[in-house]
N, C-alpha and C positions, 0 to 999 in steps of 0.2 A: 474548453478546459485545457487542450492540449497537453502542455504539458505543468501548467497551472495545479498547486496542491489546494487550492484555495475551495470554500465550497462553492458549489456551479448554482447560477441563477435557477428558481425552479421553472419544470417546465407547465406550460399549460395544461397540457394534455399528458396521461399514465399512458400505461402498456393495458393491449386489447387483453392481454389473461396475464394472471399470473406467473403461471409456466416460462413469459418471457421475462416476466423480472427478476425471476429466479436465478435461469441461465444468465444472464448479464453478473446478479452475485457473486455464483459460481466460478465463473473465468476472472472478478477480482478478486477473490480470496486464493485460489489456485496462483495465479499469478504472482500474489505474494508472499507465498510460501515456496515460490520458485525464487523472488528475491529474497527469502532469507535463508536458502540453500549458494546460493552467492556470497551470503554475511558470511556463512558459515568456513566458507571456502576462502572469504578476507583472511578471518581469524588462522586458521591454518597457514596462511601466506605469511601474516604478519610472524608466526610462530615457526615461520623457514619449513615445516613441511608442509607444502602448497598440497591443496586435497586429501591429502591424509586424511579417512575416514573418523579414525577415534579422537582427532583433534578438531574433526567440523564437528564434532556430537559435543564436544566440549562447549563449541560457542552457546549449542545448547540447551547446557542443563537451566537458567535460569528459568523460570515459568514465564517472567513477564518479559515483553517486549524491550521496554525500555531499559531494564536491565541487563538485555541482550547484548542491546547496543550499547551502553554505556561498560559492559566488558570487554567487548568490539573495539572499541575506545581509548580504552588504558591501555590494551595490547599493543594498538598500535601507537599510543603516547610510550611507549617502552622500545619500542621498533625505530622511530625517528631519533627518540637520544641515541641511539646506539650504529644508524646509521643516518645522519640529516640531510634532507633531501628536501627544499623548500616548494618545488615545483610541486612532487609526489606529494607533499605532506596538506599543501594546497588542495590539491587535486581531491585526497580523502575526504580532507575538512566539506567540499562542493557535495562531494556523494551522501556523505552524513547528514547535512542541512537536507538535500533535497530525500534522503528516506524519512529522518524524520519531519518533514512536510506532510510525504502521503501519507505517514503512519496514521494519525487524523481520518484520514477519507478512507481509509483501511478498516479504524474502527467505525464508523459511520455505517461502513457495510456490514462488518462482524458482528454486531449490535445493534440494525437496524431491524425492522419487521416489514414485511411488505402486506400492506391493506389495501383495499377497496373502496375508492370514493364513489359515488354517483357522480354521473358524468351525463352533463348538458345535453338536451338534443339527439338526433338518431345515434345509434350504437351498430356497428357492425355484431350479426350474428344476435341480433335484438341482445346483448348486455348489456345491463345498465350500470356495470359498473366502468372503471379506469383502476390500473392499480400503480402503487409508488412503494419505494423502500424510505421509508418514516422513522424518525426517531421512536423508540417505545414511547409509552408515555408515562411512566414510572418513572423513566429520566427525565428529571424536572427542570434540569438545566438545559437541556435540547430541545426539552417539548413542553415548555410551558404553559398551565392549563388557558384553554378558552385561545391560544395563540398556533397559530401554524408551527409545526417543528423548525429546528434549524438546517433541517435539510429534506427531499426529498428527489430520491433519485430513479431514474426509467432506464429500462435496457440502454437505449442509446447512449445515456451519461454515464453507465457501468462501462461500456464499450471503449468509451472512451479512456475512463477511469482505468481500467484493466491494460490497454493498448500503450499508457502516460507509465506503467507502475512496468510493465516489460520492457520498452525504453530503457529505465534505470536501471532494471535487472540488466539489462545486455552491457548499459557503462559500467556498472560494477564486477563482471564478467572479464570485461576488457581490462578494466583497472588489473585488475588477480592477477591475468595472465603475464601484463606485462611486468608487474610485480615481481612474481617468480622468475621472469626472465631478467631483472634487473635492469627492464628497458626501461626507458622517461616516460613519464605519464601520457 
């Protein structure tokens, strides 16, 4: 996966319990609430007080995501006419594409469930299960009946997932700071 937002081939084999596709969840969802305390701190930037508290809580009020970002967005589409910087403005455009990439694989996890398949042949600790984070299957567009979901993910591909989505939080980090400092991208 690296740093690929694409969804990751399935794997053969789940996780020996639960407990570990959990904690793989766990550290991608954290992770990206760690980048979108970095959104938050864009918006602030863009808005000339870099970390100001009551102006990362503005990024936000919106409930949804996409709305986040797409106010994320404007701010800094009002930031560049006021000061134009092609490099910088570049550079955003790069960070943008690649969050909303993961956002995708973000909700994949936020919204996935993790089940229990039976699993082939001997089983450590005699379980006969394997488990995966699975589209629900209400989501008829993910998980369409009689058909494998469109994705299914094991500790390992969350590890990764989680490892690909703090990468970006650290460029977007970087961006902010030099932002505020008026350095070059």
């Amino acid at each position: 996966m690296a740093d690929s937002w694409d969804v990751p081939p399935r794997p053969w084999r789940g996780d020996d319990s639960d407990d570990i596709t959990y904690s793989g969840v766990g550290r991608v969802l954290s992770q990206w609430e760690e980048l979108e305390l970095q959104l938050g701190a864009s918006y602030s930037a863009f808005m000339g007080q870099f970390e100001d508290l009551a102006t990362m809580q503005r990024y936000g009020v919106p409930r949804i995501f996409d709305a986040r970002l797409n106010g994320l967005v404007k701010i800094a589409e009002e930031y560049f006419a006021r000061h134009p910087d092609q490099a910088r403005e570049g550079a955003f455009c790069d960070l943008v594409a690649r969050v909303r990439g993961f956002a995708a694989r973000r909700n994949d996890v936020a919204h996935g469930v993790v089940q229990p398949f039976t699993q082939p042949g001997p089983t450590p600790f005699g379980n006969p299960f394997t488990f995966f984070l699975v589209p629900p299957i209400y989501g008829a567009r993910r998980s369409p009946i009689g058909q494998l979901g469109a994705y299914a993910y094991t500790r390992p591909l969350l590890l990764e997932l989680a490892l690909a989505v703090g990468r970006l939080r650290t460029d977007i980090r970087r961006f902010n700071r030099r932002l505020a400092r008026g350095l070059p991208p």
